[in-house]
LOKEKE-748777 format. One record per residue: x, y, z of N, C-alpha, C in turn. Coordinates in nm, 2 decimals, padded with zeros to 4 digits. Example, Ala and Ser with C-alpha at 12.3 -4.5 7.8 and 13.67 -1.06 7.14 Angstrom:
BEGIN
n.xx:01.32&n.yy:-00.57&n.zz:00.78&ca.xx:01.23&ca.yy:-00.45&ca.zz:00.78&c.xx:01.32&c.yy:-00.33&c.zz:00.78 $
n.xx:01.28&n.yy:-00.22&n.zz:00.71&ca.xx:01.37&ca.yy:-00.11&ca.zz:00.71&c.xx:01.29&c.yy:00.00&c.zz:00.79 $
***
This chain:
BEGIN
n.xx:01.63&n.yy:-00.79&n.zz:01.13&ca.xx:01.50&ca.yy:-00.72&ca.zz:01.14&c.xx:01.52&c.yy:-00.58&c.zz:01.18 $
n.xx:01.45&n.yy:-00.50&n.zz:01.11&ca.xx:01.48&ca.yy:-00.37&ca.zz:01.15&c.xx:01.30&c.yy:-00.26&c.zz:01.18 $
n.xx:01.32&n.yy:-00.20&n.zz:01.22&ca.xx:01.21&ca.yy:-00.14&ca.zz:01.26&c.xx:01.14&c.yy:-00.04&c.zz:01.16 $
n.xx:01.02&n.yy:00.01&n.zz:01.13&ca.xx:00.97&ca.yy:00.10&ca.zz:01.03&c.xx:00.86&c.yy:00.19&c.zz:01.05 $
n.xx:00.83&n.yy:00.27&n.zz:01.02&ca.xx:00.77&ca.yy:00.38&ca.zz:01.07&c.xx:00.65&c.yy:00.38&c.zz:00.96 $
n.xx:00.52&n.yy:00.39&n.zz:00.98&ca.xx:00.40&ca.yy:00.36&ca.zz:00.91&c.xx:00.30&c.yy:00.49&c.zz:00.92 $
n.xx:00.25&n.yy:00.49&n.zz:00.84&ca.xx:00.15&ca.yy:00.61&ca.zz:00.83&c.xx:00.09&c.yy:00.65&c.zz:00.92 $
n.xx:00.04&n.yy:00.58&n.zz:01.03&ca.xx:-00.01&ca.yy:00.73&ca.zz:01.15&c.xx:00.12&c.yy:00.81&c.zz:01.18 $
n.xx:00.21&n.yy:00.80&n.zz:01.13&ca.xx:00.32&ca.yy:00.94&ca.zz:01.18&c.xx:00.30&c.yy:01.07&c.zz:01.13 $
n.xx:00.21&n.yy:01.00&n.zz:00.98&ca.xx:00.20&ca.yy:01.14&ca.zz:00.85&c.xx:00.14&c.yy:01.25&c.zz:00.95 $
n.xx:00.24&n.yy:01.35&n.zz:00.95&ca.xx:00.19&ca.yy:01.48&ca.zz:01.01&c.xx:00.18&c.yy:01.51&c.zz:01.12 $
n.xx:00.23&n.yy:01.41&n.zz:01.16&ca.xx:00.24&ca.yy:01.44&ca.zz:01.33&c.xx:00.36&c.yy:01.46&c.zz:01.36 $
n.xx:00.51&n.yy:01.38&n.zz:01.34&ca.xx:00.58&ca.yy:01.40&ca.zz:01.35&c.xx:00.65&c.yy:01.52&c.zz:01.51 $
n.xx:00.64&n.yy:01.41&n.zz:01.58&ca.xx:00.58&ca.yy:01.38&ca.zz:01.70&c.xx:00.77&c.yy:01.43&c.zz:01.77 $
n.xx:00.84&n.yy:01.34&n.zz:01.72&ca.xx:00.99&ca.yy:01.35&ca.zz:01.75&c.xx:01.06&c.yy:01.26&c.zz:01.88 $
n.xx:00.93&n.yy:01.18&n.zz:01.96&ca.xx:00.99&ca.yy:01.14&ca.zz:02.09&c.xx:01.08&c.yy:01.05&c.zz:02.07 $
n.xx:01.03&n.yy:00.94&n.zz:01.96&ca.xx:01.12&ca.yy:00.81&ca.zz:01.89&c.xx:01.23&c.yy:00.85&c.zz:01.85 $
n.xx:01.31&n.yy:01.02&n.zz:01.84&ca.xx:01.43&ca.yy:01.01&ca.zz:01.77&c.xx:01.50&c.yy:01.01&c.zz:01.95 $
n.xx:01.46&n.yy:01.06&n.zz:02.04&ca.xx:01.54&ca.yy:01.10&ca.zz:02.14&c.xx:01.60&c.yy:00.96&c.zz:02.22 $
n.xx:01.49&n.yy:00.83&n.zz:02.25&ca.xx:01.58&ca.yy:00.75&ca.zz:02.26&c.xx:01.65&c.yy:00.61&c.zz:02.16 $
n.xx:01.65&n.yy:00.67&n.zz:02.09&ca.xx:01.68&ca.yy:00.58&ca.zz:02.00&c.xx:01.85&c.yy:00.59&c.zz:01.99 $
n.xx:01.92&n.yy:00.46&n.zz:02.04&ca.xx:02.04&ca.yy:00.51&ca.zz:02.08&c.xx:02.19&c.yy:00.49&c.zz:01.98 $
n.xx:02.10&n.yy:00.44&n.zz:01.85&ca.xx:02.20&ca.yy:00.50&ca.zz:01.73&c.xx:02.17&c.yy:00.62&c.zz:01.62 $
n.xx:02.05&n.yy:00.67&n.zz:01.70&ca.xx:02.04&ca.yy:00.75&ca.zz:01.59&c.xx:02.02&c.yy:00.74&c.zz:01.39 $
n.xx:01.91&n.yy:00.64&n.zz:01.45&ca.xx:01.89&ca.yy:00.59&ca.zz:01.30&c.xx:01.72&c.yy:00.63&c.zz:01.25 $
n.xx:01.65&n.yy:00.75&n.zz:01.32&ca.xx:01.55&ca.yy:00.82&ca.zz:01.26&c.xx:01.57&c.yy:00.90&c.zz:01.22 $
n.xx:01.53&n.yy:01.02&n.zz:01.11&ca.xx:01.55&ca.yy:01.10&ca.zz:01.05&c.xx:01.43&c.yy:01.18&c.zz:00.96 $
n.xx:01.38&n.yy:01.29&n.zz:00.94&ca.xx:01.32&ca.yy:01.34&ca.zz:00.86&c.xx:01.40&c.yy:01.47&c.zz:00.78 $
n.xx:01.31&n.yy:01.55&n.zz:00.68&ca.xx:01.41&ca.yy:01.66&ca.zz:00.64&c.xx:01.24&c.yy:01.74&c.zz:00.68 $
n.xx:01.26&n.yy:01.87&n.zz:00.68&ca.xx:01.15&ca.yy:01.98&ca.zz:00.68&c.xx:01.06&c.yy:01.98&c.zz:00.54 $
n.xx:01.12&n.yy:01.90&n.zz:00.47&ca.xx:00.98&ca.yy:01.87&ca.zz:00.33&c.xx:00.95&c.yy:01.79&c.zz:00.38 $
n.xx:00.95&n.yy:01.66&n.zz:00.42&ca.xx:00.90&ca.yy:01.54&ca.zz:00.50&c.xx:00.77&c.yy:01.54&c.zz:00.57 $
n.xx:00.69&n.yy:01.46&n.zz:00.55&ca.xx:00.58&ca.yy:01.48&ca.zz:00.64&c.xx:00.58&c.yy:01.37&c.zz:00.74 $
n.xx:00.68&n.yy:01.29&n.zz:00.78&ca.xx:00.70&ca.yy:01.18&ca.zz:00.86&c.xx:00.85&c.yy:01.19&c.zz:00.88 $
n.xx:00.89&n.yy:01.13&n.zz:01.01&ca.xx:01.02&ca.yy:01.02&ca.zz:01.01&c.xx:01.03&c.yy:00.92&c.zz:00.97 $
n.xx:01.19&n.yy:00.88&n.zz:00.94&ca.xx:01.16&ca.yy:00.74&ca.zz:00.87&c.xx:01.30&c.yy:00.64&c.zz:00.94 $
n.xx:01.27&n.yy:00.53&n.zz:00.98&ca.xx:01.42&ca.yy:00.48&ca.zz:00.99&c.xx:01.52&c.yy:00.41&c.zz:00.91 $
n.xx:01.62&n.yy:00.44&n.zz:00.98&ca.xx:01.76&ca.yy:00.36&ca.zz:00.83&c.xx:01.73&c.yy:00.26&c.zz:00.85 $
n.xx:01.71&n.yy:00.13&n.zz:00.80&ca.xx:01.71&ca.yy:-00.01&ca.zz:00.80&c.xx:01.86&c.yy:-00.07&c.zz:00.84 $
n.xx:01.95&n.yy:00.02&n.zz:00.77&ca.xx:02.08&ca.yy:-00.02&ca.zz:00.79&c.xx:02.18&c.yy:00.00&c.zz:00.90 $
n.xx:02.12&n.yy:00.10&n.zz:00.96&ca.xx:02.14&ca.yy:00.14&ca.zz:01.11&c.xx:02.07&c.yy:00.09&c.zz:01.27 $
n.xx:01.95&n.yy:00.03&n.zz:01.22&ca.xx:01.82&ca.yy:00.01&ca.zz:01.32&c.xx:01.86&c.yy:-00.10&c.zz:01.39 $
n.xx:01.91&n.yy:-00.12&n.zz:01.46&ca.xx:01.98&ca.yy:-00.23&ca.zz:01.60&c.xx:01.83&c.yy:-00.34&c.zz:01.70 $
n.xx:01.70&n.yy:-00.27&n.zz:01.59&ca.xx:01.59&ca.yy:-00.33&ca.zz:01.65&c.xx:01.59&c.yy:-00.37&c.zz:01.82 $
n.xx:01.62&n.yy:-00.28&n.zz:01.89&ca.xx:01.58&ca.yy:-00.24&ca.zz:02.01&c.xx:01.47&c.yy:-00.21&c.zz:02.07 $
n.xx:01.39&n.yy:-00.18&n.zz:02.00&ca.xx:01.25&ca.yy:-00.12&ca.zz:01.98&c.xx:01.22&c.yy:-00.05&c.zz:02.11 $
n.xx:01.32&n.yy:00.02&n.zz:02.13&ca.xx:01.33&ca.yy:00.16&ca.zz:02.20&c.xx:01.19&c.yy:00.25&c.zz:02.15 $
n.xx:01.24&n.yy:00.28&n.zz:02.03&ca.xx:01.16&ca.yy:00.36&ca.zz:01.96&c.xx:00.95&c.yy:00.36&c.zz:01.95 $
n.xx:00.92&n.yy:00.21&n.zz:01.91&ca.xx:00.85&ca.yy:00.15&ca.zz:01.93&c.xx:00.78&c.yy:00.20&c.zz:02.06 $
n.xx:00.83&n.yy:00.15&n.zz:02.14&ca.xx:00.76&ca.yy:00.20&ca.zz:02.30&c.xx:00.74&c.yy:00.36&c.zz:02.31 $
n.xx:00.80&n.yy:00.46&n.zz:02.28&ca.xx:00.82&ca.yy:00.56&ca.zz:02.28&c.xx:00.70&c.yy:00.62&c.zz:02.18 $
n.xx:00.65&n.yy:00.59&n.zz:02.05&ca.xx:00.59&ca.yy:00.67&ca.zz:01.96&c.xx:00.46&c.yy:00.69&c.zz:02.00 $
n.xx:00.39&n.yy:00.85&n.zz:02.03&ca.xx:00.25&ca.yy:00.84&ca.zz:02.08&c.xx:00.15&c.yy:00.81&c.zz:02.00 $
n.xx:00.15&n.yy:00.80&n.zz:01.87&ca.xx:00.07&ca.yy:00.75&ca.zz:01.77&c.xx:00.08&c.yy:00.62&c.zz:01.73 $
n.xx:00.18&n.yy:00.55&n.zz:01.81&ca.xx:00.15&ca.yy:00.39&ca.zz:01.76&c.xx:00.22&c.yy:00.36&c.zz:01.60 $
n.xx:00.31&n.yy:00.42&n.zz:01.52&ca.xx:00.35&ca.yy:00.43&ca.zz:01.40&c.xx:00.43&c.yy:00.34&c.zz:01.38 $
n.xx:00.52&n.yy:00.28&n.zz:01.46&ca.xx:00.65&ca.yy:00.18&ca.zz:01.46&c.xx:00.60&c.yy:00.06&c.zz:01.47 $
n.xx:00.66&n.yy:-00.08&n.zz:01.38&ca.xx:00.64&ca.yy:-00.17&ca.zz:01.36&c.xx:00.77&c.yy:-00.24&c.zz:01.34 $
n.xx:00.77&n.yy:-00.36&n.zz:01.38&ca.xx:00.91&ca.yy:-00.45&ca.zz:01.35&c.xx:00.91&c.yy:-00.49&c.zz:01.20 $
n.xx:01.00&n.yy:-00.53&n.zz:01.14&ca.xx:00.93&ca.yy:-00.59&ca.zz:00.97&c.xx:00.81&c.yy:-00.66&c.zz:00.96 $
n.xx:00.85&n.yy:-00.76&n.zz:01.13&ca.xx:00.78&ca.yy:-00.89&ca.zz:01.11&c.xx:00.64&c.yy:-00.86&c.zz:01.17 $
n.xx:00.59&n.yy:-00.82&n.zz:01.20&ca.xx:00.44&ca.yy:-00.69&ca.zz:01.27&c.xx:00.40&c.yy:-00.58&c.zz:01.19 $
n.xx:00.48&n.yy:-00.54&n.zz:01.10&ca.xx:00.42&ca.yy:-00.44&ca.zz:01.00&c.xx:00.30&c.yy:-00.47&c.zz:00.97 $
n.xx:00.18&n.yy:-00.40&n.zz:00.96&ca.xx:00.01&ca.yy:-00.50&ca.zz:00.90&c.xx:00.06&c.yy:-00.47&c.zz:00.77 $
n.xx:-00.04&n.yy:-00.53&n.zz:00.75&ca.xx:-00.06&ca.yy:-00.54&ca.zz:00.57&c.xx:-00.06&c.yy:-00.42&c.zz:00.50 $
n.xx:-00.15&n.yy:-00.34&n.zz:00.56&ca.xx:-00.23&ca.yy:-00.24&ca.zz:00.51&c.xx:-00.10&c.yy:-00.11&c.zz:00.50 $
n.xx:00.01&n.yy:-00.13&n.zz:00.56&ca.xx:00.14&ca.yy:-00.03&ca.zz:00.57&c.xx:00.27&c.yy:-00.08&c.zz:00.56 $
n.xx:00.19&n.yy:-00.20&n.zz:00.44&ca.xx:00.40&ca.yy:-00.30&ca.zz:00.40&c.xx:00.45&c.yy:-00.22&c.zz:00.31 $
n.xx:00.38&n.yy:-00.09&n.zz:00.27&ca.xx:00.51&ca.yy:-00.03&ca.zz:00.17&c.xx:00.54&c.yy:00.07&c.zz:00.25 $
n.xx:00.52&n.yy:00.08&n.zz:00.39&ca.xx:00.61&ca.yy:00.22&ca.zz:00.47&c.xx:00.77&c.yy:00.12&c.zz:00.43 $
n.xx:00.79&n.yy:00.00&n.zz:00.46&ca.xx:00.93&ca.yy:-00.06&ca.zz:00.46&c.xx:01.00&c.yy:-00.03&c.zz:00.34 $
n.xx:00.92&n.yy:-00.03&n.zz:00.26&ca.xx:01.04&ca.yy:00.07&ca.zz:00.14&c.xx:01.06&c.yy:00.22&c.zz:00.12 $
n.xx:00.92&n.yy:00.27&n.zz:00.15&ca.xx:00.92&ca.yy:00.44&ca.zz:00.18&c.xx:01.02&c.yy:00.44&c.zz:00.28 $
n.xx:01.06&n.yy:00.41&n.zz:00.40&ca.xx:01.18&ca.yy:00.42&ca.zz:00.51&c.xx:01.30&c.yy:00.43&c.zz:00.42 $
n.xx:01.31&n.yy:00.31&n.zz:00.38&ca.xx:01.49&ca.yy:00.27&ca.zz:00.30&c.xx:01.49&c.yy:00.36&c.zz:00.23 $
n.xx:01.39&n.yy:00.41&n.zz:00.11&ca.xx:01.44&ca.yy:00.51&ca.zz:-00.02&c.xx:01.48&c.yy:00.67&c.zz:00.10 $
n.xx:01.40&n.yy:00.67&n.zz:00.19&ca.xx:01.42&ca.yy:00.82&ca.zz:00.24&c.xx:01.62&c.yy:00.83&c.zz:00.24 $
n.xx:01.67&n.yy:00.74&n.zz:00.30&ca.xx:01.82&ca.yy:00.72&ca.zz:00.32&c.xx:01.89&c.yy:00.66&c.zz:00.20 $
n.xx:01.84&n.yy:00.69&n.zz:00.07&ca.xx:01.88&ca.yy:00.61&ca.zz:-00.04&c.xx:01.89&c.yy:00.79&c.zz:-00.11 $
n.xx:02.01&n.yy:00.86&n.zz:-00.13&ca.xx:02.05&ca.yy:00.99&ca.zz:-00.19&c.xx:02.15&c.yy:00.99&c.zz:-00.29 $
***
């Protein structure tokens, strides 16, 4: 299970979820209008989670419905 970042982040991009997150597996680029996290890196700690002031982080298994394709928008962001 890895963690995923859902549409209230769009445009906020907030940044508190990268600071404790303790592998370093959020990321955005300056065209980006969100962070996104690696799936392949994400140690599901949910560090991050507790941290986001917009409420954007979700576990796979808590994702709502309404933002099951942030879980693939995440993966393609780290897919170059």
């Amino acid at each position: 299970m890895a963690y995923v970042i859902a549409e209230p982040c769009i445009d906020v991009k907030d940044g508190a979820c990268t600071h404790v997150c303790p592998v370093d597996c959020i990321q955005t680029s300056d065209e980006s209008r969100q962070y996104f996290i690696d799936p392949s890196r994400c140690i599901a700690c949910r560090a991050c989670e507790l941290y986001c002031p917009v409420n954007a982080i979700f576990s796979t298994w808590d994702l709502p419905a309404k933002w099951r394709a942030s879980e693939a928008v995440n993966a393609s962001f780290f897919v170059r």
